[in-house]
Every structure is written in C-alpha cells, then in structure tokens.
C-alpha positions as CSV (number, residue, x, y, z in Angstrom):
1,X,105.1,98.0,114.7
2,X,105.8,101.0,112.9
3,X,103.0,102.5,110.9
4,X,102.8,105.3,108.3
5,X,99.9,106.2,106.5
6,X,100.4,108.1,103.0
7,X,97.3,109.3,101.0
8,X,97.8,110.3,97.0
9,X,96.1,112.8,94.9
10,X,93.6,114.3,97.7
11,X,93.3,114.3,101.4
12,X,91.3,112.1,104.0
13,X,89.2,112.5,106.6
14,X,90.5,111.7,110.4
15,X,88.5,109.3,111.3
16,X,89.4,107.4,107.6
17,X,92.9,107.4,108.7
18,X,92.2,106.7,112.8
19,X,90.3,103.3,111.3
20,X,92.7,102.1,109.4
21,X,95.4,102.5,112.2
22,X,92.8,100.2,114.0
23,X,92.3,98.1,111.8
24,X,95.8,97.2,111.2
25,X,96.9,97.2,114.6
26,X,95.5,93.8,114.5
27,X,98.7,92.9,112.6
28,X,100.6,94.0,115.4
29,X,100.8,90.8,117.8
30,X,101.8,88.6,114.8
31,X,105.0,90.9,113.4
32,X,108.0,92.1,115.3
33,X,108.0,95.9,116.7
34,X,110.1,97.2,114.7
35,X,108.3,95.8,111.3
36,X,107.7,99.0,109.3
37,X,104.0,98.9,107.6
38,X,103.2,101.8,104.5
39,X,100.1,102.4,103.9
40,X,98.8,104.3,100.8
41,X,95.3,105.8,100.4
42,X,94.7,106.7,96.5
43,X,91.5,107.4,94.6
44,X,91.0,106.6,90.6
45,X,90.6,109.3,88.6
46,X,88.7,107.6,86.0
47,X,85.0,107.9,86.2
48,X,84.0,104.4,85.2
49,X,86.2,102.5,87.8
50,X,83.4,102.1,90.1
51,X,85.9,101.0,93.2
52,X,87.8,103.5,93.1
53,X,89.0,103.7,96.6
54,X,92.1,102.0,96.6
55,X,94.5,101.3,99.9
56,X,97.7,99.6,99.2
57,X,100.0,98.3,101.9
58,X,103.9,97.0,101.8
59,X,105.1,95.5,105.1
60,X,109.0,95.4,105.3
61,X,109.8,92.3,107.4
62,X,113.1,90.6,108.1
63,X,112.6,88.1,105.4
64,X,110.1,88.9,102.3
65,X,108.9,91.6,101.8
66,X,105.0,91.3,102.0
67,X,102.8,93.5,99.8
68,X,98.5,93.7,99.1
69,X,96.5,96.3,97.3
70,X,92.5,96.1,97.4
71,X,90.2,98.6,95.8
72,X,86.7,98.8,97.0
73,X,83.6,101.6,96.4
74,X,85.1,103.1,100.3
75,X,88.2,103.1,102.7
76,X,86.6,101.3,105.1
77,X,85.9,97.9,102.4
78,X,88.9,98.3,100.9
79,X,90.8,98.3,104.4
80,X,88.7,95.9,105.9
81,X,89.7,93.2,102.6
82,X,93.3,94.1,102.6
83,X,93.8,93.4,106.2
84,X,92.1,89.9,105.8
85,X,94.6,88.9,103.0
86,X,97.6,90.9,105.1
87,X,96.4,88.5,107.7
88,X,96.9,85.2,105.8
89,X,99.9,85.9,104.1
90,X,102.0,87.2,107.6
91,X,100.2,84.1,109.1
92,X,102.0,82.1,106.2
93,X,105.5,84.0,106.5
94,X,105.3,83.1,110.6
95,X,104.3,79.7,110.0
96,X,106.4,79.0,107.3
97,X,109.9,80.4,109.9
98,X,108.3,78.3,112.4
99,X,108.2,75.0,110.9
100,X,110.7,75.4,108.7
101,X,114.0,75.5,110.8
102,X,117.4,75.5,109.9
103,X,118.9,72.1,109.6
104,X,121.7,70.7,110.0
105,X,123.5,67.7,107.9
106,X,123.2,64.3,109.8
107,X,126.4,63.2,109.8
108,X,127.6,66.9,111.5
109,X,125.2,66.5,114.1
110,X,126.6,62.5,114.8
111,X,130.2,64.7,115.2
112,X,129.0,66.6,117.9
113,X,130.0,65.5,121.8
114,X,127.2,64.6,123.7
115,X,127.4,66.7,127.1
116,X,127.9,64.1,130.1
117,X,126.1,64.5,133.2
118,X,127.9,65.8,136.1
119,X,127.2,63.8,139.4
120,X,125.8,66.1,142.1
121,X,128.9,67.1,144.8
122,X,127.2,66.5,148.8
C-alpha cells in the first residue's frame, strides 16, 4: 500500500501525520500493495463551522474507485471516523469480488471435455 499524505491551507504537526499513517495502515492487509491511498488534511476557514478539521481520503483500487471525507473538531476524530467507514466500504468491494465471480453460460460449460483420469503406469 502506497500512502501519501497531503495537508491544504496550513501545515501539521508530525505526530498528526505519524497517526494517521497508523491508523490507516490498518487498511493495508485488506487491499493489494500496490493500492495507492491520498490523504488530504484541510481546515475550514469559516469561523462558525465548528468541525473544522477535515481529512479526506481517495483509494485508487483495481476496480472502483473508493472515496470518504469526515470532518471532526480534531485530526485524530476525523481520522479515527473515516477509517471506520474506509473499512466497510473496502470490506464491501472485497466481498463483493469474492462472491461475485465471473460466470460462465451453462450450456459453454456442458461443451467443455471432461479430463479423463490416467491409470497409474507400475
């Protein structure tokens, strides 16, 4: 898994950035290596949003392209939500490639020769 961390209109601390790299490592046993995660960290200008932390994240798989954006008084909250829903919807896309397989008509699998066991030569 490939991620990359982007922050708009101001800068983070280091440990803001190191925990969400932790926190969305968890993502990493359910999605290829080579997935490619972005991360944005932005802040509301406006004065009467009251979460104005936002954290947006697009992850680039083979298939759809999967997308959540949270906004939350902090970093940290607004991490800690969006990995919970990142979590359900790869858990969706892998179940759904899973279950789902490719299949074939009937009658094109009633075409194909059935392999014949070969006797065992003493």
């Amino acid at each position: 898994m490939r991620l990359q961390v982007t922050v708009r209109h101001g800068s983070v601390s280091d440990s803001v950035r190191s925990y969400v790299e932790r926190k969305l490592a968890k993502l990493e046993r359910r999605i290829h290596d080579a997935t490619l995660i972005e991360v944005v960290l932005d802040r509301e200008a406006n004065p009467k949003i009251v979460d104005d932390h936002v954290v947006e994240a697009t992850i680039y798989t083979k298939g759809p392209t999967l997308h959540g954006r949270e906004a939350a008084t902090t970093y940290e909250a607004a991490t800690d939500v969006l990995v919970d829903k990142l979590e359900r919807q790869v858990g969706r896309y892998r179940d759904k490639r899973v279950l789902e397989r490719r299949r074939r008509p009937a009658e094109a699998a009633a075409e194909l020769p059935v392999p014949a066991e070969e006797e065992p030569s003493s």
